[in-house]
PDB file of N, CA, C and O in Angstrom:
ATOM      1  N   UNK A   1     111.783  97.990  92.664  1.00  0.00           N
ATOM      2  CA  UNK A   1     111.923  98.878  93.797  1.00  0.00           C
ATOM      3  C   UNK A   1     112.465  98.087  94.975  1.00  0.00           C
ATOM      4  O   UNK A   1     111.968  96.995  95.254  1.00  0.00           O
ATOM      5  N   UNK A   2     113.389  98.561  95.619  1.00  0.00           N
ATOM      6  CA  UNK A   2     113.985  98.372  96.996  1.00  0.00           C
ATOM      7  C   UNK A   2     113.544  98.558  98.294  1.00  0.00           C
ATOM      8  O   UNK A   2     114.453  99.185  98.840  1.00  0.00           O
ATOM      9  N   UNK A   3     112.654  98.364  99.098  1.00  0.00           N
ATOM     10  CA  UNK A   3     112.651  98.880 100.548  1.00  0.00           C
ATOM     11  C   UNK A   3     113.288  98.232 101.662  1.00  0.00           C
ATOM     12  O   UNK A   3     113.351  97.055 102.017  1.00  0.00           O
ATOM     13  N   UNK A   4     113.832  99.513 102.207  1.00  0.00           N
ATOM     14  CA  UNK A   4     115.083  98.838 103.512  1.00  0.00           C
ATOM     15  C   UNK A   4     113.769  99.401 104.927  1.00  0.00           C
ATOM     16  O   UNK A   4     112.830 100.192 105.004  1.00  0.00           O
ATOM     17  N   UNK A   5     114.311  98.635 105.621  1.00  0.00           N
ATOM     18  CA  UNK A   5     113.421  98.882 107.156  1.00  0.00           C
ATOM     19  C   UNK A   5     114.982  98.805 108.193  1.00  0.00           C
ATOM     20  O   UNK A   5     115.923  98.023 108.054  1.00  0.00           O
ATOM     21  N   UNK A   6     114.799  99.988 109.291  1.00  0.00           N
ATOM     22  CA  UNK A   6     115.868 100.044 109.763  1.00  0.00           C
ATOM     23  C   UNK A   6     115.387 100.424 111.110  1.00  0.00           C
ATOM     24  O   UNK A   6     114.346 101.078 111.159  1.00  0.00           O
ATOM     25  N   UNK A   7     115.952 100.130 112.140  1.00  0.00           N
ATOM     26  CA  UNK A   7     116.126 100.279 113.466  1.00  0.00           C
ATOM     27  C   UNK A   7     116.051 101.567 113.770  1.00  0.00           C
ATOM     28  O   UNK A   7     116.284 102.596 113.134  1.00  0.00           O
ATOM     29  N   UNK A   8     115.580 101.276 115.157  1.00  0.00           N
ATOM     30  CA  UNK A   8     115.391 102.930 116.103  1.00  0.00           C
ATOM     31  C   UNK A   8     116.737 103.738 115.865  1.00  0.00           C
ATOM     32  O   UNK A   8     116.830 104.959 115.998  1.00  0.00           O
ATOM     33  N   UNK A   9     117.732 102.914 115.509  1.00  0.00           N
ATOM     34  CA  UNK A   9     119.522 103.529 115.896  1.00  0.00           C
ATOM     35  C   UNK A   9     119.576 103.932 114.343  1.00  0.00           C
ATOM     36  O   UNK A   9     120.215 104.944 114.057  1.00  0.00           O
ATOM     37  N   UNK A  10     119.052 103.328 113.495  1.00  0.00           N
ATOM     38  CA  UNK A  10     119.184 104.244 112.188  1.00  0.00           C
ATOM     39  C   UNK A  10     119.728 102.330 110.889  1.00  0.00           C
ATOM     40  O   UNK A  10     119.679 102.207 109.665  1.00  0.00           O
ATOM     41  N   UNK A  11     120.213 101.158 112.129  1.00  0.00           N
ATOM     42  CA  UNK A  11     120.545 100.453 111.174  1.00  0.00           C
ATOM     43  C   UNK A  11     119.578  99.683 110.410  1.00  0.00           C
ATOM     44  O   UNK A  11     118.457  99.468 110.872  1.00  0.00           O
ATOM     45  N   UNK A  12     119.996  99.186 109.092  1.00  0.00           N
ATOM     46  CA  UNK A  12     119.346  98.852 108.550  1.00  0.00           C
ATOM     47  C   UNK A  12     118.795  97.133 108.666  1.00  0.00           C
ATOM     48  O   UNK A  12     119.647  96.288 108.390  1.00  0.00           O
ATOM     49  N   UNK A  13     117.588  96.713 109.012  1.00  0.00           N
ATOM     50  CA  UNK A  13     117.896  95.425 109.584  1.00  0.00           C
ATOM     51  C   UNK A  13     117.235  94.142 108.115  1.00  0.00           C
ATOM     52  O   UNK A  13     117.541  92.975 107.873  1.00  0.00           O
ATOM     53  N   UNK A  14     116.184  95.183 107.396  1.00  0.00           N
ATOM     54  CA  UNK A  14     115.787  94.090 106.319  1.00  0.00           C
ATOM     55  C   UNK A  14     116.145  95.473 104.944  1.00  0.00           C
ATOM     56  O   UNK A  14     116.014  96.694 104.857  1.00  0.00           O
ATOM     57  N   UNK A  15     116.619  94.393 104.116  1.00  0.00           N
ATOM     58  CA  UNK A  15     116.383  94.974 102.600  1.00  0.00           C
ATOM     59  C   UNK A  15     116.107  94.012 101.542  1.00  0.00           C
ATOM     60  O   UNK A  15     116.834  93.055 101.278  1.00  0.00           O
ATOM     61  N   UNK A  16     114.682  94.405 100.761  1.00  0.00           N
ATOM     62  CA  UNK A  16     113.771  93.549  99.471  1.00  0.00           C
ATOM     63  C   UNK A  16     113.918  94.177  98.843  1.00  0.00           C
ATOM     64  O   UNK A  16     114.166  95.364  99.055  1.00  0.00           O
ATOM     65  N   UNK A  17     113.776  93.369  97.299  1.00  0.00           N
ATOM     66  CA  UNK A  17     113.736  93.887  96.305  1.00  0.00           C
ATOM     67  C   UNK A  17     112.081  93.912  95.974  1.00  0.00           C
ATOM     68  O   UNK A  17     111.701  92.748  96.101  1.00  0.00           O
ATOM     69  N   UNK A  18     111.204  94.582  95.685  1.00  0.00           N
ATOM     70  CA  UNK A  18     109.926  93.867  95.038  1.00  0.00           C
ATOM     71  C   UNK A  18     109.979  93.579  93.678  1.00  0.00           C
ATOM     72  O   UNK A  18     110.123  94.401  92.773  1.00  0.00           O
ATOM     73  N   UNK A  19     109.850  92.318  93.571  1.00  0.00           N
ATOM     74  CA  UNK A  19     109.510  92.027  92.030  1.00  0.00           C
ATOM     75  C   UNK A  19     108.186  90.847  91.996  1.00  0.00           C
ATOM     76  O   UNK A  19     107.655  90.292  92.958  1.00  0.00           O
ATOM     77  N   UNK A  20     107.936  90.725  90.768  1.00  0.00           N
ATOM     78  CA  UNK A  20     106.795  89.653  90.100  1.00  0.00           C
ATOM     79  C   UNK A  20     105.567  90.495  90.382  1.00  0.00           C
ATOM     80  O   UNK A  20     104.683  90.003  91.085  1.00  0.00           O
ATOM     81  N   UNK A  21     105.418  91.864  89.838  1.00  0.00           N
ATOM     82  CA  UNK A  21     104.173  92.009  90.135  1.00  0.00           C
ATOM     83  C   UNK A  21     104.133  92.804  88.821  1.00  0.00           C
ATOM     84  O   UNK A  21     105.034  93.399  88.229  1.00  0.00           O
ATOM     85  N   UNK A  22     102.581  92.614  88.478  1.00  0.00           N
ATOM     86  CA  UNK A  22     102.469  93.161  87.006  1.00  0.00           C
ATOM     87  C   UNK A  22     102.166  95.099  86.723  1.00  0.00           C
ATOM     88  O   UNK A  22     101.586  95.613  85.767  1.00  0.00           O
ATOM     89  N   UNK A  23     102.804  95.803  87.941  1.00  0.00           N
ATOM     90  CA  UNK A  23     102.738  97.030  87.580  1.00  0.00           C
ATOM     91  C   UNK A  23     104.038  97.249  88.295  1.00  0.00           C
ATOM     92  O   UNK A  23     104.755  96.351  88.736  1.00  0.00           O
ATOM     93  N   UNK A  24     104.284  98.634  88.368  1.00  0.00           N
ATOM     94  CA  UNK A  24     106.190  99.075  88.952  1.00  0.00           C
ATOM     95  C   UNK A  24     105.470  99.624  90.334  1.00  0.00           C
ATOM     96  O   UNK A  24     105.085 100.793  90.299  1.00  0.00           O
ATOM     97  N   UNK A  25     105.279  98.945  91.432  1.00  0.00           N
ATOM     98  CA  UNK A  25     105.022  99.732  93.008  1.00  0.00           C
ATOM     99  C   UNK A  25     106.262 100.612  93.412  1.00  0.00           C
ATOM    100  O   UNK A  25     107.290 100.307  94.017  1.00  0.00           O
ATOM    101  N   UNK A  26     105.779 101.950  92.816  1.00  0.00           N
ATOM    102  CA  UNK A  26     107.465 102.614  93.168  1.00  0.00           C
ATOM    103  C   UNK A  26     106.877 103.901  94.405  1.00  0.00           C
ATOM    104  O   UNK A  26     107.690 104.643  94.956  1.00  0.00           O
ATOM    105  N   UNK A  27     105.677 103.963  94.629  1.00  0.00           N
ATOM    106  CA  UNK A  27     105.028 104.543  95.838  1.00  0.00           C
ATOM    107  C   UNK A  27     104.760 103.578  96.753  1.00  0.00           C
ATOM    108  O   UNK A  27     104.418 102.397  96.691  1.00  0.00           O
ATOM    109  N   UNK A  28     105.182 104.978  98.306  1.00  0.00           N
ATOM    110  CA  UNK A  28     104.913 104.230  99.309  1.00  0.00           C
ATOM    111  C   UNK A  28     106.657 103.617  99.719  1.00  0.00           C
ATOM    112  O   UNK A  28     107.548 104.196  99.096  1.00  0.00           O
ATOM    113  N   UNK A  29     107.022 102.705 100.537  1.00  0.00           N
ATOM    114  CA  UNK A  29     105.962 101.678 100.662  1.00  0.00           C
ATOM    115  C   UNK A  29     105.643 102.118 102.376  1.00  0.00           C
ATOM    116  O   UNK A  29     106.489 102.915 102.784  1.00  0.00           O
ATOM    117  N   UNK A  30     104.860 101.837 103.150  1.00  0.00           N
ATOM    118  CA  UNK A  30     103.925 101.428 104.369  1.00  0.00           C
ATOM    119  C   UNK A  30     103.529 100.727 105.069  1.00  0.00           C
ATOM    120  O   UNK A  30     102.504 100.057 104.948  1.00  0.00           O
ATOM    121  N   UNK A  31     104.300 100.751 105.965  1.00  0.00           N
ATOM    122  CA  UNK A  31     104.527  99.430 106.774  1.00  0.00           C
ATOM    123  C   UNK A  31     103.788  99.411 108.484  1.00  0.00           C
ATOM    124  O   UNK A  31     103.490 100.460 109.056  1.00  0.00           O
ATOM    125  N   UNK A  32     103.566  97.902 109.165  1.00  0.00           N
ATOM    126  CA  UNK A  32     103.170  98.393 110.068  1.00  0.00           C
ATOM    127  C   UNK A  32     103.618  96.579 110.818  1.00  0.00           C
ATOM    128  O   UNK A  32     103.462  95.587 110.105  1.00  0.00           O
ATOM    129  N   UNK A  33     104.051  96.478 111.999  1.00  0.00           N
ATOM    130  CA  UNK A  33     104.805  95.318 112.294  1.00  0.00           C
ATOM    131  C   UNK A  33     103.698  94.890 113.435  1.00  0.00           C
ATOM    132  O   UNK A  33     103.305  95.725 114.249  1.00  0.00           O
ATOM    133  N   UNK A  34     103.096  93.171 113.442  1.00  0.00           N
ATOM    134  CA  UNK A  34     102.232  92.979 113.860  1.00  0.00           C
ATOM    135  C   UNK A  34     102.181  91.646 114.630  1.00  0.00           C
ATOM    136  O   UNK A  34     102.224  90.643 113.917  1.00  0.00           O
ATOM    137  N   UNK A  35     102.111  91.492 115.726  1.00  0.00           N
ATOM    138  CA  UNK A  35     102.142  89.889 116.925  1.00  0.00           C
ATOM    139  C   UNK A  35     101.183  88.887 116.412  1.00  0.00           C
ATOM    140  O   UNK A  35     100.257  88.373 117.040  1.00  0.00           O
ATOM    141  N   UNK A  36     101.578  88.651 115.019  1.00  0.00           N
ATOM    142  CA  UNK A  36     100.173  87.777 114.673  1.00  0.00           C
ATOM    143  C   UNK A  36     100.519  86.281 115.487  1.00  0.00           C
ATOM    144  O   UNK A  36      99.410  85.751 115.432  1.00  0.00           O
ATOM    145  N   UNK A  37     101.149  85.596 115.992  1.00  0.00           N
ATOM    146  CA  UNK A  37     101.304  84.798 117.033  1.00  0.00           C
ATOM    147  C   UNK A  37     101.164  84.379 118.438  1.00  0.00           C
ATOM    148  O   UNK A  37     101.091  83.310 119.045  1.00  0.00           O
ATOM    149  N   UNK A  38     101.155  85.950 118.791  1.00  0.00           N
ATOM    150  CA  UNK A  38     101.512  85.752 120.457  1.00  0.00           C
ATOM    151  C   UNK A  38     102.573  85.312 120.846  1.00  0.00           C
ATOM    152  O   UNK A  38     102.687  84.911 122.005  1.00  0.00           O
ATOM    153  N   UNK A  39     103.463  85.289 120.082  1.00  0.00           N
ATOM    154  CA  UNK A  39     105.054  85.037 120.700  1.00  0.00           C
ATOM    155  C   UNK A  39     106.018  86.534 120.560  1.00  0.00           C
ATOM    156  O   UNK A  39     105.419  87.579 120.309  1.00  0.00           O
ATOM    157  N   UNK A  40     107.468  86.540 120.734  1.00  0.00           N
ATOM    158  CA  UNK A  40     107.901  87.369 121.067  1.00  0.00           C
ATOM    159  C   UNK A  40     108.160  88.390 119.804  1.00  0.00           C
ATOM    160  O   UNK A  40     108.698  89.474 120.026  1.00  0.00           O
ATOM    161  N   UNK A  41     107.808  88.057 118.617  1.00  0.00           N
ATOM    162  CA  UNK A  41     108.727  88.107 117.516  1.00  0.00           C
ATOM    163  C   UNK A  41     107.203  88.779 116.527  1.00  0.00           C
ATOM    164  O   UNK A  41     106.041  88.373 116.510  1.00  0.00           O
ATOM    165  N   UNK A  42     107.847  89.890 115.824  1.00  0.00           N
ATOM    166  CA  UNK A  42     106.588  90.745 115.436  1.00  0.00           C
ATOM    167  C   UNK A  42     106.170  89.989 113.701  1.00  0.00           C
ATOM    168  O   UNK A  42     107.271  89.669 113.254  1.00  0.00           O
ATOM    169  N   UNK A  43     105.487  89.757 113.041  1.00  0.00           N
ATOM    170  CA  UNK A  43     105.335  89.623 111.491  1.00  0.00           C
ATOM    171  C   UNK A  43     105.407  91.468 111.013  1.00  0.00           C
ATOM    172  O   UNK A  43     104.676  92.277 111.585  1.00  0.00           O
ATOM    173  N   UNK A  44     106.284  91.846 110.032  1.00  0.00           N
ATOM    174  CA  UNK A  44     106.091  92.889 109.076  1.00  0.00           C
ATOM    175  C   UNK A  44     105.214  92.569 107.637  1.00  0.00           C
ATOM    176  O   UNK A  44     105.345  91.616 106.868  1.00  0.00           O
ATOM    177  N   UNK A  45     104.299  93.692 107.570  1.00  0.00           N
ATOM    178  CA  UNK A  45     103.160  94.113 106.358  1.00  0.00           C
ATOM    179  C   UNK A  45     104.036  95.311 106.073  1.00  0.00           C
ATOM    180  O   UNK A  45     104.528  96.234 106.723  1.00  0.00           O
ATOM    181  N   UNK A  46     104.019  94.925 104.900  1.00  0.00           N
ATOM    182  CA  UNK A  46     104.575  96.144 104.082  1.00  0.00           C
ATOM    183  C   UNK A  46     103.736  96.030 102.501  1.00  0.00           C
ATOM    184  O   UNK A  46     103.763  95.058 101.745  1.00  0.00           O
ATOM    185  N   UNK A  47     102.783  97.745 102.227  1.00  0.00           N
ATOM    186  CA  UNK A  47     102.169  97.759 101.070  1.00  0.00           C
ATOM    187  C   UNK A  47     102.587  98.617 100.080  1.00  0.00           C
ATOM    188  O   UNK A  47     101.888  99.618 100.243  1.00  0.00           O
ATOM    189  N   UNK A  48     103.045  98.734  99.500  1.00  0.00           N
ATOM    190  CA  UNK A  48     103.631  99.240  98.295  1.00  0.00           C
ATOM    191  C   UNK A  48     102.402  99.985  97.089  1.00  0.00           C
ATOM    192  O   UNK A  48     101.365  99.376  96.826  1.00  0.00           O
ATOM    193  N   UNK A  49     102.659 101.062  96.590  1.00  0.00           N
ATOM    194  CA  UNK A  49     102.003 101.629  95.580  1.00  0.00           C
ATOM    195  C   UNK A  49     102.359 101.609  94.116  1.00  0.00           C
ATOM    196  O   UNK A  49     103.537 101.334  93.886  1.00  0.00           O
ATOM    197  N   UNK A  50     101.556 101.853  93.048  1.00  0.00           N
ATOM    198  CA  UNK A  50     102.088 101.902  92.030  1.00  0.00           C
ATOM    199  C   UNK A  50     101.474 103.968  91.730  1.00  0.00           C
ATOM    200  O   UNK A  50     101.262 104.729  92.674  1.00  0.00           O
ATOM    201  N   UNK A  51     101.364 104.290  90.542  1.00  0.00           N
ATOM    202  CA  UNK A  51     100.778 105.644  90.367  1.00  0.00           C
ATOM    203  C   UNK A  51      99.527 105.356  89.549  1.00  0.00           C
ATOM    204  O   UNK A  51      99.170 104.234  89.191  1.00  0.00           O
ATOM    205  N   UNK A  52      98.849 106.609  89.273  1.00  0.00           N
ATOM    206  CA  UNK A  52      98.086 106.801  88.895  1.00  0.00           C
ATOM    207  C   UNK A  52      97.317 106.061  87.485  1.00  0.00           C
ATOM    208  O   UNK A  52      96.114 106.073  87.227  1.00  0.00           O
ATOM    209  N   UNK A  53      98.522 105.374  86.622  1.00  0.00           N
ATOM    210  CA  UNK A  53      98.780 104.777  85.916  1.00  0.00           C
ATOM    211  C   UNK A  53      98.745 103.110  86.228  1.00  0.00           C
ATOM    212  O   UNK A  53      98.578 102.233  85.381  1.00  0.00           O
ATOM    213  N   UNK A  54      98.893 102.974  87.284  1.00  0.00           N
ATOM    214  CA  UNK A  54      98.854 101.700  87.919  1.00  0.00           C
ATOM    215  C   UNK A  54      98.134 101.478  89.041  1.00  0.00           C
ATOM    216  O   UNK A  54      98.686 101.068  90.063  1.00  0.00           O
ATOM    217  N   UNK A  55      96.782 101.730  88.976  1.00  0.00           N
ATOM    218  CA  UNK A  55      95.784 102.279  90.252  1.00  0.00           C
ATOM    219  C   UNK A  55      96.107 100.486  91.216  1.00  0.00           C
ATOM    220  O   UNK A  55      95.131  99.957  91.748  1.00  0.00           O
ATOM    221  N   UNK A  56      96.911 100.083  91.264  1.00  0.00           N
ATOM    222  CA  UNK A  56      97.183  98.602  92.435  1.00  0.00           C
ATOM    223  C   UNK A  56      97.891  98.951  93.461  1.00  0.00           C
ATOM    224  O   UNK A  56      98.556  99.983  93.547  1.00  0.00           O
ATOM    225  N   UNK A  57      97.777  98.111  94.273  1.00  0.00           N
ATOM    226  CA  UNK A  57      98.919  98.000  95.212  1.00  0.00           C
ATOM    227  C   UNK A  57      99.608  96.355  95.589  1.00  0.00           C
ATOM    228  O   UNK A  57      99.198  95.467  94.841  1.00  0.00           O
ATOM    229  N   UNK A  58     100.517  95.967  96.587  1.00  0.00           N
ATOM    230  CA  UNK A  58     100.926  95.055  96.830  1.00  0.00           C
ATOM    231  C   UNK A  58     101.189  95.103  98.030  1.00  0.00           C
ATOM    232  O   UNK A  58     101.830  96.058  98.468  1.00  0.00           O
ATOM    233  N   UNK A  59     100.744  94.052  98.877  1.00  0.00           N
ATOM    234  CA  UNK A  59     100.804  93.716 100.109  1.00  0.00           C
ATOM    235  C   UNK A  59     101.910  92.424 100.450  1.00  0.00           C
ATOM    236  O   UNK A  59     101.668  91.220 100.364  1.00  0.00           O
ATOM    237  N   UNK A  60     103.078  93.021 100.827  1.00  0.00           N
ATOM    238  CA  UNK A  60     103.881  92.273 100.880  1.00  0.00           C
ATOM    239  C   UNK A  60     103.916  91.433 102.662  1.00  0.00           C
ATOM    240  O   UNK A  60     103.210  92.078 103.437  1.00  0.00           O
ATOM    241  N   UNK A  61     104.535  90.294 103.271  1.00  0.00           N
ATOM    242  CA  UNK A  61     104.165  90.001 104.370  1.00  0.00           C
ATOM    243  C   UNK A  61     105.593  88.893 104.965  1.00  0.00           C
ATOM    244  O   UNK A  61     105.940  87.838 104.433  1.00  0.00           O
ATOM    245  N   UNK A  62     106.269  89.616 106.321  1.00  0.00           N
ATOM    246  CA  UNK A  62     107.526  88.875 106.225  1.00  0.00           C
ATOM    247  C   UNK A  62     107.227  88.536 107.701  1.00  0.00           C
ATOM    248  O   UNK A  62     106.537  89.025 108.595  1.00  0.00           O
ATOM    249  N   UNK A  63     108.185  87.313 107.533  1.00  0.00           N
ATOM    250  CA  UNK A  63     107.956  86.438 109.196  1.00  0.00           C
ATOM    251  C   UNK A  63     109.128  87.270 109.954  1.00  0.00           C
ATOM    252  O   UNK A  63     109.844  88.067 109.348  1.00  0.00           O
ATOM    253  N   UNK A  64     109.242  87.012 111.292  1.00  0.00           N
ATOM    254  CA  UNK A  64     110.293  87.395 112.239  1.00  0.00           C
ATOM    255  C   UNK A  64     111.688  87.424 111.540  1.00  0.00           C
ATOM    256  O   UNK A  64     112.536  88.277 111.801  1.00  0.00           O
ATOM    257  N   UNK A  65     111.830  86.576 110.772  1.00  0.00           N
ATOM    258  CA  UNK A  65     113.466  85.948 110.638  1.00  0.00           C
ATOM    259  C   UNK A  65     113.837  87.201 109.149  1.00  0.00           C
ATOM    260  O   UNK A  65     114.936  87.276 108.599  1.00  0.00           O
ATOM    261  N   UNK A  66     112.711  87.976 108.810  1.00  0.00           N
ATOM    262  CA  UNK A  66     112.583  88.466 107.122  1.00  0.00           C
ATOM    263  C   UNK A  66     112.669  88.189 106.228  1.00  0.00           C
ATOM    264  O   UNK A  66     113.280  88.785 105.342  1.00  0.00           O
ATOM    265  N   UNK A  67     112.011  87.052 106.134  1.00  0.00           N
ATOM    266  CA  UNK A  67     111.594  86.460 105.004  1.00  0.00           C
ATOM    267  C   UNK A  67     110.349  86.557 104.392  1.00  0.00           C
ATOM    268  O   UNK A  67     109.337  86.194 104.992  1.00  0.00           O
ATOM    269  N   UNK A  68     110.298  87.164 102.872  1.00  0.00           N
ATOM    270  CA  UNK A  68     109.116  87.170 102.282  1.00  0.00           C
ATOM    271  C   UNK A  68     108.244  85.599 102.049  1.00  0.00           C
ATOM    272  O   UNK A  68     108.393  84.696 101.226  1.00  0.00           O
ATOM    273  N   UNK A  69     107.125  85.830 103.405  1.00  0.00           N
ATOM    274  CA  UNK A  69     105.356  84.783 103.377  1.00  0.00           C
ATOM    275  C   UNK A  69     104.977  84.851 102.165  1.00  0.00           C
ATOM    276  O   UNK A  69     105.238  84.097 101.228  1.00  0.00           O
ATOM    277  N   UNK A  70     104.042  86.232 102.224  1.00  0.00           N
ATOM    278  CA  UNK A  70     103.159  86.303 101.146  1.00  0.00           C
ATOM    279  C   UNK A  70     103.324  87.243 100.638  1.00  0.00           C
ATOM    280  O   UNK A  70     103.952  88.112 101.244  1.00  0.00           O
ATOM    281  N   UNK A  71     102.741  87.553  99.025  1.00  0.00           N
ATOM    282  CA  UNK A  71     102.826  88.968  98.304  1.00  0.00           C
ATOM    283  C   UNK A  71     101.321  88.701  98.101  1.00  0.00           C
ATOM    284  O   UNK A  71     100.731  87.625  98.202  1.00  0.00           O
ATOM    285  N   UNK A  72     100.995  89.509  97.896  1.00  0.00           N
ATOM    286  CA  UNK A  72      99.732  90.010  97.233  1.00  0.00           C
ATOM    287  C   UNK A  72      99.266  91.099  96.659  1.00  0.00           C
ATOM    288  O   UNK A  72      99.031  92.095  97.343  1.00  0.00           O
ATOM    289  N   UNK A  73      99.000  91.075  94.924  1.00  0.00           N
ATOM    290  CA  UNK A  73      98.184  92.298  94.575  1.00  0.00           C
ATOM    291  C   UNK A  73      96.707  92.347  94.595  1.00  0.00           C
ATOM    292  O   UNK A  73      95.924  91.425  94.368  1.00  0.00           O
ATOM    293  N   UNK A  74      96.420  93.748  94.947  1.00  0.00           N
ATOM    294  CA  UNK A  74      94.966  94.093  94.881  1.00  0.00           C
ATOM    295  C   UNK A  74      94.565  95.900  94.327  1.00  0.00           C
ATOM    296  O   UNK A  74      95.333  96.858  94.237  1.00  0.00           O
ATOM    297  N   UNK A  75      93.647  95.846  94.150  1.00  0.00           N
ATOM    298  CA  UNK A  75      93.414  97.122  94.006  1.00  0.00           C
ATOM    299  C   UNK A  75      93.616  98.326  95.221  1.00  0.00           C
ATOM    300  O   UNK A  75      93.479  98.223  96.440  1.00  0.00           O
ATOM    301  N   UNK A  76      93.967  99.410  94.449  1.00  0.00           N
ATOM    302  CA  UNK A  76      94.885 100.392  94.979  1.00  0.00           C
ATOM    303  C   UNK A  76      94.230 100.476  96.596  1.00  0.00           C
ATOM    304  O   UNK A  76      93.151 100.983  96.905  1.00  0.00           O
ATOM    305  N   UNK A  77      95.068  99.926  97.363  1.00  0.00           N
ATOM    306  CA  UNK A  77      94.370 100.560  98.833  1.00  0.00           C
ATOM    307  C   UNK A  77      95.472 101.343  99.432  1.00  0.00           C
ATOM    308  O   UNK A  77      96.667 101.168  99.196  1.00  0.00           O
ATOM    309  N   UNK A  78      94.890 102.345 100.338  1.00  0.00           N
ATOM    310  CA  UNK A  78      95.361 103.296 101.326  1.00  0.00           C
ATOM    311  C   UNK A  78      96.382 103.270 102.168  1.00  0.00           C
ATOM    312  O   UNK A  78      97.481 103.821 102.087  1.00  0.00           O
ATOM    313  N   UNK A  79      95.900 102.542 103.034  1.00  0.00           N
ATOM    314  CA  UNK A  79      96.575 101.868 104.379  1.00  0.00           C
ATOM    315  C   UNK A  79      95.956 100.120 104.655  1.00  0.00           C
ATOM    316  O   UNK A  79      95.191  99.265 104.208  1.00  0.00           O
ATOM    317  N   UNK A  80      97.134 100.466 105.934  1.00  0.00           N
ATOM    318  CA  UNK A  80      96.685  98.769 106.399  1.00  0.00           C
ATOM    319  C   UNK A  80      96.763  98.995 108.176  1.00  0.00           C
ATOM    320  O   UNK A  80      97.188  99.913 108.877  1.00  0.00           O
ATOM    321  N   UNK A  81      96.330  98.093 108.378  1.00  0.00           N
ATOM    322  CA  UNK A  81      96.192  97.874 110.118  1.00  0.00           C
ATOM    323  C   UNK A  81      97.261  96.695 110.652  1.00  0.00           C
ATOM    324  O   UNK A  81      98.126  96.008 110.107  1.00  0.00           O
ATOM    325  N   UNK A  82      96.776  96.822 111.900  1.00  0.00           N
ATOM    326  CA  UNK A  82      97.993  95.387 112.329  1.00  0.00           C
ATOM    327  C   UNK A  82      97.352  95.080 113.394  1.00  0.00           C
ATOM    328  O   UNK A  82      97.740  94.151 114.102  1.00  0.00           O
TER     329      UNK A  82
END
């Protein structure tokens, strides 16, 4: 699965592929962009679903510049905070 994140104007500013995870997260995904620094520049969380069939999710986690930090699977959660 692909998710693009795009600007107030409509452009597109990051696009991932998700892979290496042991179910297909093709729900979702849910994002929420967060000052984990205190500097000017936001970190993006983005969690991804799988179905019913794949009760997980994946918590994906990109620095300012969009680059995938961390992935992480866990069991199927909802939402996330920031």
């Amino acid at each position: 699965m692909h998710l693009g994140i795009f600007d107030a104007d409509g452009k597109e500013i990051l696009r991932h592929a998700i892979k290496d995870t042991s179910f297909d997260p093709y729900h979702g995904p849910d994002g929420v962009a967060a000052n984990l620094c205190g500097g000017k520049d936001a970190f993006l969380a983005v969690m991804s679903h799988g179905s019913s069939g794949y009760p997980r999710s994946v918590l994906l986690v990109f620095d300012p510049q969009g680059q995938l930090v961390w992935q992480e699977e866990a069991k199927r959660t909802r939402s996330i905070l920031g």
